[in-house]
N, C-alpha and C positions, 0 to 999 in steps of 0.2 A: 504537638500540632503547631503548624507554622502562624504565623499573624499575618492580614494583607499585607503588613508594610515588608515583613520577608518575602513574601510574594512576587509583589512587584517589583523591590530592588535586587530580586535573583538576574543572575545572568545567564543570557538568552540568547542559541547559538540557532541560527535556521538550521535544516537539514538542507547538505546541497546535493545530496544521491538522488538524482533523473532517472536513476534504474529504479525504478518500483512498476509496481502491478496494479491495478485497478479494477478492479470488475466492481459494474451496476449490478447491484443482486435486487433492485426495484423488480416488482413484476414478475420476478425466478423463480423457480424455485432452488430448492437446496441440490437439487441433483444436476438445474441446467447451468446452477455457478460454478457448482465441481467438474462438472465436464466441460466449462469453459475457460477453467484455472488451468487442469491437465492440459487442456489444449494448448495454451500459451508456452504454459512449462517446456513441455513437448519441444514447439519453435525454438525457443530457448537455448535446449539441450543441442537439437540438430544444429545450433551457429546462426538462427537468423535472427534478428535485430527487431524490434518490437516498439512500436511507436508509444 
């Protein structure tokens, strides 16, 4: 098990990939977030560009 002090003197790189995906699954349910991943995926797939 590490100690804080490995902890905080680990080194720590951001992630700089912009390409990711997000969905609010607040409020959803499990079936309106699956059908709003597919959805994305979909665009994706077809070539278009996803803010």
């Amino acid at each position: 098990m590490p100690t804080w002090q490995h902890v905080i003197e680990r080194e720590y790189h951001e992630w700089q990939d912009n390409n990711r995906l997000v969905i609010d699954t607040a409020g959803k349910t499990i079936e309106q977030s699956q059908k709003e991943l597919i959805s994305v995926l979909e665009l994706e797939h077809q070539g278009f560009v996803t803010a």
